[in-house]
KOLGUZA-459544 format. One line per field, with one value per residue (C-alpha): residue number from 1; residue in one letter; x, z, y. Coordinates in Angstrom, 2 decimals. Each point is the difference from the previous one (the first is absolute). Layout:
BEGIN
resi (NUM;...)
resn (a;...)
x (X;...)
z (Z;...)
y (Y;...)
This chain:
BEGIN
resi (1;2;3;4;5;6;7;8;9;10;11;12;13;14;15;16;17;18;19;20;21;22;23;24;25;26;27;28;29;30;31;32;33;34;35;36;37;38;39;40;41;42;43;44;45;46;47;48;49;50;51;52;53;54;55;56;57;58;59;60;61;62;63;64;65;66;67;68;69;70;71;72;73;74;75;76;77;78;79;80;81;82;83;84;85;86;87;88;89;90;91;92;93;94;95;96;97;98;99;100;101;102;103;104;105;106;107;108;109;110;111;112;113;114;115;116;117;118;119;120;121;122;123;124;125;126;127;128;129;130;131;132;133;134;135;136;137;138;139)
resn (x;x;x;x;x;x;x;x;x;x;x;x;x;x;x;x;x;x;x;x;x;x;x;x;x;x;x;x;x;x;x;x;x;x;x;x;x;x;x;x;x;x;x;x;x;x;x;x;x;x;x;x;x;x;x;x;x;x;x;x;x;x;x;x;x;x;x;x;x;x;x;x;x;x;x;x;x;x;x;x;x;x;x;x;x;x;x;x;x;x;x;x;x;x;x;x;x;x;x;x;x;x;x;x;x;x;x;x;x;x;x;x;x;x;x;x;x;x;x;x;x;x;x;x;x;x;x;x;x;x;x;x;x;x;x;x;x;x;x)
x (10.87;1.35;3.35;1.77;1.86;3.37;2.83;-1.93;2.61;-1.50;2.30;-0.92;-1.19;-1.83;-0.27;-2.48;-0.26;-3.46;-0.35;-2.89;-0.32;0.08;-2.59;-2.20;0.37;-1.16;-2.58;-1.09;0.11;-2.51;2.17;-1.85;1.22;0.82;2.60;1.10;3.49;0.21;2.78;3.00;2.69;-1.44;2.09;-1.51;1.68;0.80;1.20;0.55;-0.23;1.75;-2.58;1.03;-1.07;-3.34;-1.19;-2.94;-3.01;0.16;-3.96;0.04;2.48;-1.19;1.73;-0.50;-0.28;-1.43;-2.91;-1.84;-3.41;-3.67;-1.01;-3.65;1.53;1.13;-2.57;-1.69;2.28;-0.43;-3.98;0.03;2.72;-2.57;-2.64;-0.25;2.76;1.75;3.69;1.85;0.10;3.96;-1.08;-2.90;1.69;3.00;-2.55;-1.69;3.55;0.77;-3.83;1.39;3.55;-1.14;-3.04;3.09;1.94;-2.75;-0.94;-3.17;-1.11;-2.38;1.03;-2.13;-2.55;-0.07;-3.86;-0.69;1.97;-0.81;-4.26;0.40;1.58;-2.81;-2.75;-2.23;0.27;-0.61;-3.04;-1.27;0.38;-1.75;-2.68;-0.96;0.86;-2.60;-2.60;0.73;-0.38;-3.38;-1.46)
z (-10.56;1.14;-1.28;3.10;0.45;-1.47;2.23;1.68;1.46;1.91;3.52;-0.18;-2.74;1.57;-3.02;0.56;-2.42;0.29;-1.67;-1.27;2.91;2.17;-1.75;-0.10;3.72;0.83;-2.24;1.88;3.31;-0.77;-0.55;-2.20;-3.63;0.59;2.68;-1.51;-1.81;-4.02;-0.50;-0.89;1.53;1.62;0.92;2.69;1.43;3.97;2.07;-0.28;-3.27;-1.05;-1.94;-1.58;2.43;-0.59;-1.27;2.17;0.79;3.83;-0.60;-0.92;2.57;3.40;3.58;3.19;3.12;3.25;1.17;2.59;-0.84;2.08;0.84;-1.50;-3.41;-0.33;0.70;-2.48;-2.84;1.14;-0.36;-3.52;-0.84;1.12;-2.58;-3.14;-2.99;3.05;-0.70;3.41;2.95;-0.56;-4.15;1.47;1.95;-2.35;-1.90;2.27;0.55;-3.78;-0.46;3.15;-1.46;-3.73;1.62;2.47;-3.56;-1.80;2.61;0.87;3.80;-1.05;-2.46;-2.81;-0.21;3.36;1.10;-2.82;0.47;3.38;-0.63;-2.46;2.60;2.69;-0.26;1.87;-2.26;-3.03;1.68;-0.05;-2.90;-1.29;2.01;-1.41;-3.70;0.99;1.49;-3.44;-2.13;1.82;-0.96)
y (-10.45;3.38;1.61;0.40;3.35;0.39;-0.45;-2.85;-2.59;-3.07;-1.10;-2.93;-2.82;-3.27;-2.79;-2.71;-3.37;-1.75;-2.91;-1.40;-2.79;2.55;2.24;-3.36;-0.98;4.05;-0.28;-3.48;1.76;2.26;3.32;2.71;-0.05;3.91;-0.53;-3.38;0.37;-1.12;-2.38;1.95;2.88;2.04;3.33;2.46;3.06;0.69;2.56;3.50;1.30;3.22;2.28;3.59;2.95;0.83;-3.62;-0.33;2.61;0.55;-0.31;-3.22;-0.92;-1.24;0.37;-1.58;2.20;-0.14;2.95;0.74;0.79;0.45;-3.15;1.43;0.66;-3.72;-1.46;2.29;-1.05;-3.72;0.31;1.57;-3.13;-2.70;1.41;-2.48;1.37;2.36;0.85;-1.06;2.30;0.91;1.12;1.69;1.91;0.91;0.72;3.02;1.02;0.13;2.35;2.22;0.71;0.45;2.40;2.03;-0.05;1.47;2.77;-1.66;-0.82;-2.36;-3.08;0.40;-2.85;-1.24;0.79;-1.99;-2.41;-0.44;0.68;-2.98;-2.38;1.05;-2.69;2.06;2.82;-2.43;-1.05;3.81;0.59;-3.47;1.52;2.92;-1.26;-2.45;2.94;1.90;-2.90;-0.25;2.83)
């Protein structure tokens, strides 16, 4: 379990007591061991908490918004996310955002990687290149 930050100080405590009939009657019903409460006090946090300044990365730290964007480059971003092991259309495109400011940041036009990135995504590419590995594998 993570240390959490000094100066941490919880709003709000929430104790729960399970007891064993009632971890026996969840268990009957069906509910996953995993979200199924052990007998016992259990103590969970709510609320607000009040972290130190500087306790969080902004990185790592997401926030909702609402953009206006080409109707084209959606549905873009939604077609890469149906492709099997795809990161969702929002992380994709955080994601091209994040490869565009790093690229501005370093002084580069171009984020470094993205023809490849985007060659190795392009079935039809793949299937030129399978093609003349096959031709040279032929001779």
């Amino acid at each position: 379990m993570k240390k959490l930050p000094e100066g941490f100080k919880p709003k709000k405590e929430v104790v729960l007591e399970v007891t064993a009939e009632e971890y026996e009657s969840n268990r009957a019903k069906g509910v996953p061991d995993e979200l199924n409460l052990n007998p016992g006090r259990h103590v969970f946090t709510r609320g607000r908490f009040d972290l130190p300044k500087g306790a969080f990365d902004s990185k790592n730290i997401k926030v909702r918004i609402t953009i206006n964007v080409d109707s084209d480059v959606l549905n873009h971003f939604k077609e890469r996310a149906k492709q099997p092991d795809a990161a969702p259309y929002q992380a994709q495109i955080n994601n091209a955002l994040r490869r565009a400011m790093d690229a501005e940041t370093a002084g580069s036009n171009v984020p470094s990687g993205a023809t490849g990135e985007r060659l190795v995504r392009d079935k039809g590419f793949i299937k030129a290149v399978a093609k003349e590995v096959r031709k040279e594998l032929a001779r």
